[in-house]
C-alpha positions in Angstrom: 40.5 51.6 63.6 37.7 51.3 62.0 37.5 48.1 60.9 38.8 46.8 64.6 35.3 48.1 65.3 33.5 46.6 62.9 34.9 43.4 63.8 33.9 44.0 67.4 30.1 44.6 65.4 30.6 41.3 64.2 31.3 39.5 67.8 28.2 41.4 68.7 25.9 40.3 66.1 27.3 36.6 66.3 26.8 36.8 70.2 23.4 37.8 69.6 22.3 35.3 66.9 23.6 32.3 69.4 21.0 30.1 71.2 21.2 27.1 73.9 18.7 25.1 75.5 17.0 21.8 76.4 15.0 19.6 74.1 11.9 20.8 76.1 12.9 25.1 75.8 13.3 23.9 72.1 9.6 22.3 72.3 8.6 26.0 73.3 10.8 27.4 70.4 9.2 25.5 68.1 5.1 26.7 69.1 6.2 30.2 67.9 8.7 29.2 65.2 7.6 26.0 63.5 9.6 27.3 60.5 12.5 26.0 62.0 11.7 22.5 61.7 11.7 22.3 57.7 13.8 20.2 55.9 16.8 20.7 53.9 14.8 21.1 51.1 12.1 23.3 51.8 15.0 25.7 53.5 16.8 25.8 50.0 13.2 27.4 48.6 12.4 29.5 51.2 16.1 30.9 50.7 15.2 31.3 47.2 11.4 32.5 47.9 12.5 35.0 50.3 15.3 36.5 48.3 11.8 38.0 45.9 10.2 36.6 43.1 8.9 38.9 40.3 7.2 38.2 36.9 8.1 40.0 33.9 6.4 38.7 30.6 4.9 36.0 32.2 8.2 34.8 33.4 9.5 34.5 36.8 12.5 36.3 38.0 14.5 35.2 41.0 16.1 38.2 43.0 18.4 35.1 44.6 20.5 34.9 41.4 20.4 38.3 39.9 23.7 39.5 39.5 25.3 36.4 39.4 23.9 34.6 36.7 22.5 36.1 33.0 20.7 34.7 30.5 19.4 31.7 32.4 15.6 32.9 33.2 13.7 30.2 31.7 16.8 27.2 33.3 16.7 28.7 36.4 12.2 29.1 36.4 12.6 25.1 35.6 15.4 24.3 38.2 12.8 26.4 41.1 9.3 25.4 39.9 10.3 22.0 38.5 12.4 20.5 41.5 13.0 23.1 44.4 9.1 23.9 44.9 8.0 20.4 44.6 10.8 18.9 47.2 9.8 21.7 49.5 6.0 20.2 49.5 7.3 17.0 50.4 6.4 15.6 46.9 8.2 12.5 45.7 10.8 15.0 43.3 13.0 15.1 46.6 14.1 11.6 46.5 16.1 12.9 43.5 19.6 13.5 43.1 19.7 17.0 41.1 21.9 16.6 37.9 23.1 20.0 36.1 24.2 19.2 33.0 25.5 22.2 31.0 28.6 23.0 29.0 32.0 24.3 30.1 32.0 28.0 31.9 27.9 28.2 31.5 27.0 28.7 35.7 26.5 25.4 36.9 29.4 25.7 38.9 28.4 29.3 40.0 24.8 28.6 40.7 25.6 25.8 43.0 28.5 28.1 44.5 25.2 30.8 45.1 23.1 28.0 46.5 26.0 27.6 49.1 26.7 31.1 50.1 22.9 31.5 50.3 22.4 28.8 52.6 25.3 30.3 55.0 24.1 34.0 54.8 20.1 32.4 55.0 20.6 30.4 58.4 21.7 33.7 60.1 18.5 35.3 59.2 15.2 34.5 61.2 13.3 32.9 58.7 16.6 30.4 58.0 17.3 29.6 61.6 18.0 25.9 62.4 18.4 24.0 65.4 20.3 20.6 65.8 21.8 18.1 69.0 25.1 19.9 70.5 28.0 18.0 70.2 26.3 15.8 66.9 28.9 15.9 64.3 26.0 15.3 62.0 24.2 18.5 63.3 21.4 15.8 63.7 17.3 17.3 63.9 16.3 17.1 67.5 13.8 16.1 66.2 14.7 12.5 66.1 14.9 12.2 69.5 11.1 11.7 69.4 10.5 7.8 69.7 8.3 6.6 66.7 5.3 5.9 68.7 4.9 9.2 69.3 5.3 11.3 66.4 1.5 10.8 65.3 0.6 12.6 68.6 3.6 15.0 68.1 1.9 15.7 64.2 -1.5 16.5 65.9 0.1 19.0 68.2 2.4 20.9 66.6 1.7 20.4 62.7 4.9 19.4 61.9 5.9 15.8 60.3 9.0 13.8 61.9 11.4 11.8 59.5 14.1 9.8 60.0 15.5 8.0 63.1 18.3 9.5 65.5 21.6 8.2 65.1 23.7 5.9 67.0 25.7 8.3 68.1 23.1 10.2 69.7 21.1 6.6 70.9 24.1 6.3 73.2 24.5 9.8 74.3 21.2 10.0 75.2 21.5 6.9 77.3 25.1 7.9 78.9 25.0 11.4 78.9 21.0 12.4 80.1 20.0 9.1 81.4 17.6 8.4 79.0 15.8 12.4 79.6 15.1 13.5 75.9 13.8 16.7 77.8 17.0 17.5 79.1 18.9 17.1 75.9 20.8 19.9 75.0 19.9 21.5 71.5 22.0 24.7 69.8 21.4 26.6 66.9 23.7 26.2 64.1 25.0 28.2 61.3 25.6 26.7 57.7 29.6 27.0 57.2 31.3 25.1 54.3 34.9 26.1 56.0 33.9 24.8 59.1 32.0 21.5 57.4 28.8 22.5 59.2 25.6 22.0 57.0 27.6 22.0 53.4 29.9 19.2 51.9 31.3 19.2 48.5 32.7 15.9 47.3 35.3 15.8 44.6 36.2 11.9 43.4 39.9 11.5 43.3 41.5 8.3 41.3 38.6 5.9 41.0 41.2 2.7 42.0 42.5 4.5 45.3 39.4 6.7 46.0 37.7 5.7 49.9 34.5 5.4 50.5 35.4 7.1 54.0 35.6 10.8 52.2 31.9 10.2 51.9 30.3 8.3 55.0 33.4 8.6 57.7 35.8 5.6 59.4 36.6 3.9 61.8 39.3 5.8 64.5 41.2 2.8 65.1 43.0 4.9 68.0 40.2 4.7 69.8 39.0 0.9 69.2 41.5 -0.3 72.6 39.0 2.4 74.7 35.8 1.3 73.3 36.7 -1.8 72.1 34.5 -2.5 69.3 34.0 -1.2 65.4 30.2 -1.1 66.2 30.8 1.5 69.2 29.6 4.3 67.2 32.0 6.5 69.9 35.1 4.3 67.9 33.7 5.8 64.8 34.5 9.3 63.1 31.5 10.8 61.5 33.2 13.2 59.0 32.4 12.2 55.7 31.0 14.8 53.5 27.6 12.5 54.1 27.6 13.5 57.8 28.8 17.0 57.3 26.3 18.2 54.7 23.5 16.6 57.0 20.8 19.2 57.3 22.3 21.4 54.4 23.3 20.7 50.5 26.0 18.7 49.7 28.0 19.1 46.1 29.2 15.7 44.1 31.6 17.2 41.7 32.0 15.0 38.8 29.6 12.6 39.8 29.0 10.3 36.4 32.8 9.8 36.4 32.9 7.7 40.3 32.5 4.0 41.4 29.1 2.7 41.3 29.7 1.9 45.1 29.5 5.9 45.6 26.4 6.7 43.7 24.5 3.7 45.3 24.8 5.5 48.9 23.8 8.6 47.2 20.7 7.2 45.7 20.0 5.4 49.0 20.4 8.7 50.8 17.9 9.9 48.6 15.3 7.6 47.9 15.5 6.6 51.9 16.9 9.3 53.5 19.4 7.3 55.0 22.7 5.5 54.1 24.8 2.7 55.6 28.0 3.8 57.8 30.5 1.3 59.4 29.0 -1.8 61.4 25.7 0.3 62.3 22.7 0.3 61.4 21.3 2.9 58.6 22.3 6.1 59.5 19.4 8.9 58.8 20.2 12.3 56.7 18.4 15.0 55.6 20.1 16.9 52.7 20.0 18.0 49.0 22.5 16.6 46.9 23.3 18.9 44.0 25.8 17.4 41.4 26.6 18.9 37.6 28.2 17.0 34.3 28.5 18.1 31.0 26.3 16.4 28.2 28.9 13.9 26.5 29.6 12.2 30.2 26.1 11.9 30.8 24.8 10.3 26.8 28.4 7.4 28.2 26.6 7.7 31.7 22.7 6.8 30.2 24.1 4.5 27.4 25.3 1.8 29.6 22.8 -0.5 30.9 24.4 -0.8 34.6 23.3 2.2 35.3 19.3 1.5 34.1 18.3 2.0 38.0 20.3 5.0 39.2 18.4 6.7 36.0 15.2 7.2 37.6 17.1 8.3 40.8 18.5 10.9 38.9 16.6 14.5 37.5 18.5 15.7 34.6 18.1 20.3 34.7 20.2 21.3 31.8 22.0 24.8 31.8 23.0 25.8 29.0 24.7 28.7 27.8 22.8 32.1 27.9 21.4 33.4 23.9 20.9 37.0 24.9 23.4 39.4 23.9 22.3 42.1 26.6 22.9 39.7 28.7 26.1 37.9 27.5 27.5 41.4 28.0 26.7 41.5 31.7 28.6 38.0 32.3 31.7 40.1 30.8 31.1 43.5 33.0 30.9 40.8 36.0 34.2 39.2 35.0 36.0 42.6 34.2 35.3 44.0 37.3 36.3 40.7 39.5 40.0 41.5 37.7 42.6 43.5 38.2 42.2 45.4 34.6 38.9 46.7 35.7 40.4 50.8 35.5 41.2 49.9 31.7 38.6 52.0 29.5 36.8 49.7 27.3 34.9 51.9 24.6 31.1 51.4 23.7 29.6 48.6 22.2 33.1 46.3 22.1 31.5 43.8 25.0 28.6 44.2 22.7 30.5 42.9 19.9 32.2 40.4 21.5 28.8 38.9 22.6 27.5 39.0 19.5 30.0 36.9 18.4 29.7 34.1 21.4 25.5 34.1 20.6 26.4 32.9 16.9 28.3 30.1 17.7 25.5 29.2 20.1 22.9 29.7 18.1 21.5 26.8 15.8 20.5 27.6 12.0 17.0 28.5 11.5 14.8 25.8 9.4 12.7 28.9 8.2 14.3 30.3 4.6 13.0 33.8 5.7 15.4 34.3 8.2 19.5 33.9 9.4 21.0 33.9 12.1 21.7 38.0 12.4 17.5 38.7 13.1 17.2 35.3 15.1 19.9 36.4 17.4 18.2 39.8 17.8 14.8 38.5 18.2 16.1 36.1 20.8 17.7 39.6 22.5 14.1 41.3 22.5 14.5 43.2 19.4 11.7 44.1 17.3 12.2 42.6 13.9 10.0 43.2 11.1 7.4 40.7 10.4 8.4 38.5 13.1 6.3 38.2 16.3 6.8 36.3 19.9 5.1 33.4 18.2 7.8 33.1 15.6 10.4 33.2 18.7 8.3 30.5 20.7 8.6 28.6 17.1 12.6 29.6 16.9 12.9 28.3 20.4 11.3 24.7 19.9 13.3 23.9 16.6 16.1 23.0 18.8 15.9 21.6 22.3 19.4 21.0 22.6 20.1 25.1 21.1 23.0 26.9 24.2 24.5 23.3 25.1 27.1 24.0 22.4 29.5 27.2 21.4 31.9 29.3 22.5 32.1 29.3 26.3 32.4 32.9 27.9 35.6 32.3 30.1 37.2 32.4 26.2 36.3 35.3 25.2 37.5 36.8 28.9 40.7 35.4 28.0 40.9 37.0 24.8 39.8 40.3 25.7 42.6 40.3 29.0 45.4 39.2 26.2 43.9 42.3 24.4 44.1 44.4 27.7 47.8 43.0 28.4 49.4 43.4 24.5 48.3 46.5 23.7 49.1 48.3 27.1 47.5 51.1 26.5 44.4 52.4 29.1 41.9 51.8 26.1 40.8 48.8 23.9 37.9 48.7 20.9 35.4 46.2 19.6 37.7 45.5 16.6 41.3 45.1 19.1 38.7 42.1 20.8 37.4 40.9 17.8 41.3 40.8 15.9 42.2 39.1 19.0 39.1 36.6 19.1 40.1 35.3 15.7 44.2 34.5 16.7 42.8 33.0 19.3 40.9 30.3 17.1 44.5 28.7 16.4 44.9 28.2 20.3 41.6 26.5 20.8 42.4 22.7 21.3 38.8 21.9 20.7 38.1 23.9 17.4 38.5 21.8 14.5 39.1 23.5 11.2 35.4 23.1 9.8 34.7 24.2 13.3 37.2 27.3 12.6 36.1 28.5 9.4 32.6 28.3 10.7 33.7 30.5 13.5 35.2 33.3 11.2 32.0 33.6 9.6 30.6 34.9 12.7 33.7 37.2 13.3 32.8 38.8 9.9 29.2 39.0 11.0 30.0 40.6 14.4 32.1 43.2 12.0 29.5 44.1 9.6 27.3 44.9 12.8 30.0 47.0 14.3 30.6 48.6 11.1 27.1 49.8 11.4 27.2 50.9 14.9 30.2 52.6 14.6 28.4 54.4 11.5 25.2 55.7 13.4 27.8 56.5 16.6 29.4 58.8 14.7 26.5 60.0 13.0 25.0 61.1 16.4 28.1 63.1 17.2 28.5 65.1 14.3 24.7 66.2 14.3 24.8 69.2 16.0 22.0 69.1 18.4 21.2 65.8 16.8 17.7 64.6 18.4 16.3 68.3 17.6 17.2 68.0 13.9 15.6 64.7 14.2 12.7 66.2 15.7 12.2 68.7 13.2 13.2 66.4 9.5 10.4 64.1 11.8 7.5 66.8 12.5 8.0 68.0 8.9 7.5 64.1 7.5 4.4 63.4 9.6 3.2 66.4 8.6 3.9 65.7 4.9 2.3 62.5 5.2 -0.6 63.7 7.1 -1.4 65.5 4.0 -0.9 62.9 1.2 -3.0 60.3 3.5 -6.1 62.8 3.7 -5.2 63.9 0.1 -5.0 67.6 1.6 -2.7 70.4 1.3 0.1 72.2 3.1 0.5 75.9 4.0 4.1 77.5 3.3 5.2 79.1 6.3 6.4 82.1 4.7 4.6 82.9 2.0 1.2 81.3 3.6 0.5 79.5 -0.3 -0.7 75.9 -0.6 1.4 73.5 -1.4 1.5 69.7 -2.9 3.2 67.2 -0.2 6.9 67.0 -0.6 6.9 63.7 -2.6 10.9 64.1 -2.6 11.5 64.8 1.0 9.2 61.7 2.0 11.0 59.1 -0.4 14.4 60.4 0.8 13.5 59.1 3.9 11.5 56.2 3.5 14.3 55.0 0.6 16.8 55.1 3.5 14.8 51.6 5.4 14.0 50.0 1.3 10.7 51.2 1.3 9.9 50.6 -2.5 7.6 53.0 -4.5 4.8 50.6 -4.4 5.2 50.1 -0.6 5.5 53.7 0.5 1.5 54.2 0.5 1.1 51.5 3.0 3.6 52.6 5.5 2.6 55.9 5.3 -1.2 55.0 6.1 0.5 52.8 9.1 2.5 55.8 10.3 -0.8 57.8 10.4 -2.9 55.2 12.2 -0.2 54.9 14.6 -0.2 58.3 15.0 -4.5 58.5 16.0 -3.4 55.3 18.2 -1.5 57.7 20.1 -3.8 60.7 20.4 -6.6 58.4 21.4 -4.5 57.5 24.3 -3.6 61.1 24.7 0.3 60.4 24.4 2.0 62.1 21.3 3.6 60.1 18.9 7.1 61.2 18.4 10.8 61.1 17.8 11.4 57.5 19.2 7.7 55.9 18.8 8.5 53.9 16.0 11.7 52.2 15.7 12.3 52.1 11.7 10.6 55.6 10.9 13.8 56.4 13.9 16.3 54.6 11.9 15.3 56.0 8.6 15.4 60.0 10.0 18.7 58.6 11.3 20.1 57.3 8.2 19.2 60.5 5.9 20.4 63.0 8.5 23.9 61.0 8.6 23.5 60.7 4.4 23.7 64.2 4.2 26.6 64.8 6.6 28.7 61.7 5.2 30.3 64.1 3.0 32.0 66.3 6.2 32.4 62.9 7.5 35.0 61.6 5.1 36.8 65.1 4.5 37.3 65.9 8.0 38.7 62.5 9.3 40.5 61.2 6.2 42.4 64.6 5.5 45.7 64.6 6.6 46.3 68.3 7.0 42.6 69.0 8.3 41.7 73.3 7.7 40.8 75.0 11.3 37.2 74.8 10.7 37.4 71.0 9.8 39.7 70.8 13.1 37.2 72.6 15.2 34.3 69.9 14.0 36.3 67.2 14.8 37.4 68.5 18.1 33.1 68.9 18.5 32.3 65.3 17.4 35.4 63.9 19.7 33.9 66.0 22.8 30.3 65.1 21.9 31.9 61.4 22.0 33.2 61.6 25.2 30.8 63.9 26.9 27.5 62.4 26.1 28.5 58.0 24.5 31.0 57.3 27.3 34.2 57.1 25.0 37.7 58.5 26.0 40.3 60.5 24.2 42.0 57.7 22.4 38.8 55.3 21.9 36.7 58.1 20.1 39.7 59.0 17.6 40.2 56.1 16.8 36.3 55.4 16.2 36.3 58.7 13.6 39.2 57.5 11.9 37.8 54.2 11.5 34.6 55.4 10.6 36.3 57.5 8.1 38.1 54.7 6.5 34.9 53.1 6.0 33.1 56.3 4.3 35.8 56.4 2.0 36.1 52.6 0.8 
C-alpha cells in the first residue's frame, strides 16, 4: 500500500506544479518571475549554478555532476566556465554547436545523459519553471507572440530581450483560433520530458544513403493535404522532428561527424541564426542547445577535409578525456559495481585500487624529465606527496602533453574483467591479484591491442603488482602489531626525543637508573635506514624533523604520529622489520603450534574487524604475504 500512496503524492505534487492562463496572466507572471523567460542556454547554467558550486584548491567543483562523473574537474570547469557561462550572458559562444570529443567509456555519454535528467528534474523546480503556447508542438516562447515593433518597448518594461519570430503554426492559430487577441492566447507551463519528446531530442543518424531529413525538421502529413490543401499550410505539416521537439531544451546529435552535410548545415543555421528551414515555410525560429560528442580519430577525418572549412568555426571542440586520478578511477568502479547485480560479492581492500592503478598507466604519457617514471607521476597526479617534487612540477607534468587521458585503457574493460572474475571464481570474495590475473587474459581478447601495445600493457600489470606487493606488506604489518599505532607512538616519541638531543648536542636521562646517556645512534639509523636515508644525509633530516617539530609548537599543535609522512613510513617499516620473522613462520608453517595459531587467528580478526576484509579475503592476504616473506 504504500507505494499506492506515494503514487497518489505524486498526482498531488504534479497537480500542484500545473499552470494555465492567458498571454496577459502570463504578462503578470512574468513581473514577479522574469527568470522564466531565459533561454535554453542560460536555463542549462542556472541548472548547473543552482545544483552548488564550490572551490577547492583554486578549482571549481560542480555539486551537478558529483557522483556521476570522477576525475573530470578541470574538463568539466572548462565545459561550465568556457561555454555554458558565456552562452548564458548572451555572448557570441552560444551560436556554437558543443562538440565532446573524448575516448570510448570516458563520460561524454553520461555527462550529456546528466545534462538531460537535470533539465527534466530542473523545470519542476521554481527557479527552472518554463512557460510555452498550449497546443505548440514546438513548446514555442510566448514570447514571440510579441510583434517586432514592440519588443524595444517590451525591453524597457520588463528587462527582458525577445528573440526569434513565432512560428507559422502559431501565426495561423493566432489568426483562427483568438481572432488576432495575443492577450487571449493561451500559455501552459511545461515540463522537460525526453519520453514524452517535450524540451529534449536526441538524434541518432541511421544509413547516411536512406537517412530523412524529416527525423530532424518534421514532414509533410500527406493525409491531411485533401483538408488543407496545400504543403505550405503549416496545419498539413507535422512538426515532430527532433528540431521541433528539443525547441526550448537541449537536443543530442549522436555521432554527428559521421552524417550528410545537408544535416549539419541546419544545425549550424540553427545555431548561428536561431532558426532553420522546414517544409515550404518560411524559417522556423528555435531556441536550444545542441550537444553532440565524437571521439578524436572521426574528428582529425572531420577537420582534415576542406568541405567542412566553414562548419569548423561553427563548431567548439571540449575534449573529455579519461580521468588520471586513481582515487578517483576507483570511484567510477564502486559506481559501476553497485549499478550490477554482483554488488553483495566482497571485494577485499585495495583490489579496485589496484585495478586503477593499472588503467592510470596506460593513460599516462612518459615523463620528459629523467628524474622521474611513471609510478611517482601517477601518484603526484593522485595528490600524493612525493619527495622533491612540488605542484609546480605537476603543473609542468600536466603541460608536457596536451593530448595526456585521450588514450588507454577505457574503464568499461576493466568492469568487464573484474565481473568475469566475479562470475569464474564463484566464490563471495575476489582480490587485487584474481583482477589483476584476469586483466592480463583479457589482453588476448582486446581487438584493439596490438602486440607492442600488449607487452606495453604487461609492464603496467607488473607495476600494479609490485605496488600491491607493498600494500599487501604494510596491511599485514598493521595487523600483526599488537596495538600497532601505540607501538608506533612510542618507537616515535623515543626517536624525536633521540634526535632532540643529538640536534642540541645534549644528553638523555635513563628512566631507570636516572644516568646520562649519549643519543641512541643505533636506534635512530635503524629507522631512518628503513626510507634510504644515507649516513651523510641523516644530519639534515634530523635538523628538518626538529624544525618541523618548533613549526608545530609555534602553532600550538603537537607534532606527532602521522605529521610527517616518511618519518610514518619509516616507524612503519622497522616495526614490521622486526615482526617479519613471526610473519613468515606463522603463515608458511604447515602444522602452525597453538601459540602461532592463536596470532594468526589475532591478525585475521584484526583484518576483518578494523581493514574491512572477510574470512576468506584476509587468509588469503597472510598466505600471500607469507609467500612473499619467504621468497
Amino acid at each position: 500500500m504504500d507505494i499506492l500512496k506515494k503514487l497518489e503524492h505524486y498526482r498531488e505534487e504534479e497537480e500542484k506544479l500545473r499552470w494555465e492562463g492567458t498571454f496577459g496572466e502570463y504578462l503578470e507572471l512574468l513581473k514577479e518571475k522574469p527568470w522564466v523567460a531565459q533561454s535554453a542556454h542560460s536555463r542549462v547554467y542556472n541548472m548547473i549554478k543552482d545544483a552548488g558550486i564550490e572551490e577547492v584548491d583554486g578549482k571549481k567543483k560542480y555539486q551537478f555532476f558529483s557522483n556521476q562523473l570522477f576525475g573530470l574537474e578541470a574538463a568539466l570547469e572548462k565545459l561550465v566556465e568556457e561555454y555554458f557561462h558565456p552562452s548564458a550572458k548572451r555572448l557570441d559562444v552560444r551560436k556554437r554547436v558543443l562538440l565532446l570529443m573524448g575516448p570510448v567509456s570516458g563520460g561524454k555519454s553520461t555527462l550529456v545523459t546528466m545534462l538531460k535528467r537535470g533539465l527534466e528534474a530542473y523545470t519542476r523546480t521554481e527557479n527552472g519553471a518554463i512557460y510555452a503556447i498550449k497546443g505548440c508542438p514546438m513548446h514555442e516562447d510566448p514570447l514571440h507572440l510579441i510583434p517586432n515593433h514592440l519588443r524595444d518597448d517590451f525591453y524597457k518594461e520588463y528587462g527582458i530581450r525577445v528573440e526569434g519570430n513565432l512560428s507559422p503554426l502559431n501565426m495561423l492559430r493566432l489568426e483562427e483560433e483568438y481572432g488576432g487577441r495575443i492577450e487571449d492566447v493561451i500559455v501552459q507551463r511545461i515540463f522537460f520530458s525526453e519520453d514524452r519528446r517535450v524540451g529534449i531530442g536526441t538524434f541518432s543518424p541511421s544509413d547516411p544513403k536512406s537517412q530523412d531529413i524529416a527525423d530532424l525538421t518534421g514532414s509533410i502529413d500527406f493525409s491531411t493535404i485533401a483538408e488543407y490543401g496545400s504543403e505550405s499550410d503549416p496545419r498539413a505539416y507535422r512538426f515532430d522532428g527532433e528540431l521541433n521537439k528539443a525547441n526550448r531544451g537541449l537536443m543530442e546529435f549522436q555521432e554527428m561527424l559521421k552524417c550528410d552535410e545537408k544535416f549539419l548545415w541546419h544545425l549550424l543555421s540553427l545555431t548561428q541564426e536561431g532558426n532553420f528551414k522546414a517544409g515550404r515555410f518560411a524559417l522556423i525560429s528555435a531556441d536550444e542547445l545542441i550537444v553532440a560528442h565524437t571521439n578524436e580519430t572521426e574528428y582529425r577525418s572531420f577537420i582534415s577535409n576542406k568541405k567542412n572549412e566553414a562548419l569548423h568555426s561553427r563548431i567548439i571542440v571540449m575534449p573529455v578525456p579519461y580521468n588520471l586520478k586513481v582515487s578517483q578511477e576507483e570511484k567510477i568502479y564502486e559506481k559501476m559495481i553497485n549499478e550490477s547485480d554482483v554488488a553483495e560479492v566482497h571485494i577485499a581492500p585495495h583490489t579496485l585500487k589496484i585495478a586503477a592503478m593499472f588503467s592510470i598507466l596506460t593513460r599516462l604519457k612518459e615523463p620528459k624529465r629523467g628524474d622521474i617514471d611513471l609510478i611517482k607521476k601517477m601518484r603526484l597526479y593522485d595528490g600524493e606527496s612525493v619527495e622533491g617534487f612540488n605542484s609546480a612540477d605537476i603543473d609542468e607534468l600536466k603541460k608536457e602533453f596536451q593530448e595526456e587521458g585521450m588514450s588507454g585503457i577505457d574503464p568499461r574493460y576493466v568492469i568487464n574483467r573484474i565481473s568475469s572474475t566475479i562470475i569464474r571464481k564463484e566464490v563471495s570474495s575476489i582480490n587485487a591479484l584474481d583482477v589483476l590475473r584476469s586483466l592480463k587474459e583479457g589482453l588476448d581478447q582486446h581487438p584493439s591491442i596490438t602486440s607492442e601495445l600488449k607487452e606495453k600493457y604487461l609492464n603496467f600489470i607488473s607495476l600494479a603488482r609490485k605496488e600491491y606487493d607493498e600494500i599487501a606488506k604494510k596491511e599485514v604489518q598493521k595487523a600483526f602489531v599488537y596495538s600497532y599505532e601505540e607501538s608506533a607512538k612510542t618507537l616515535m616519541d623515543n626517536y624525536l626525543d633521540n634526535v632532540e638531543a643529538y640536534c642540541n648536542k645534549a644528553k638523555l636521562h635513563d628512566p631507570l637508573t636516572g644516568e646520562e646517556i649519549n643519543p641512541d645512534e643505533k636506534l635512530m639509523r635503524s629507522i631512518e635506514e628503513q626510507i634510504g636515508i644515507s649516513e651523510n644525509a641523516k644530519k639534515a633530516f634530523r635538523e628538518e624533523i626538529l624544525i618541523r617539530i618548533s613549526a608545530y609548537a609555534r602553532k600550538g599543535r603537537r607534532f606527532d604520529y602521522n605529521s610527517h609522512d616518511r618519518l610514518r613510513e619509516a616507524i612503519q617499516k622497522k616495526l614490521f622489520a622486526d615482526l617479519k620473522d613471526v610473519v613468515k613462520i606463522t603463515t608458511s608453517s604447515k602444522t602452525p603450534d597453538e601459540q602461532q595459531l592463536k596470532k594468526i587467528n589475532e591478525v585475521v580478526a584484526r583484518l576483518i574487524d578494523e581493514h574491512g576484509y572477510n574470512s576468506t579475503s584476509a587468509n588469503e592476504l597472510l598466505r600471500y604475504v607469507g609467500s612473499l616473506l619467504n621468497r
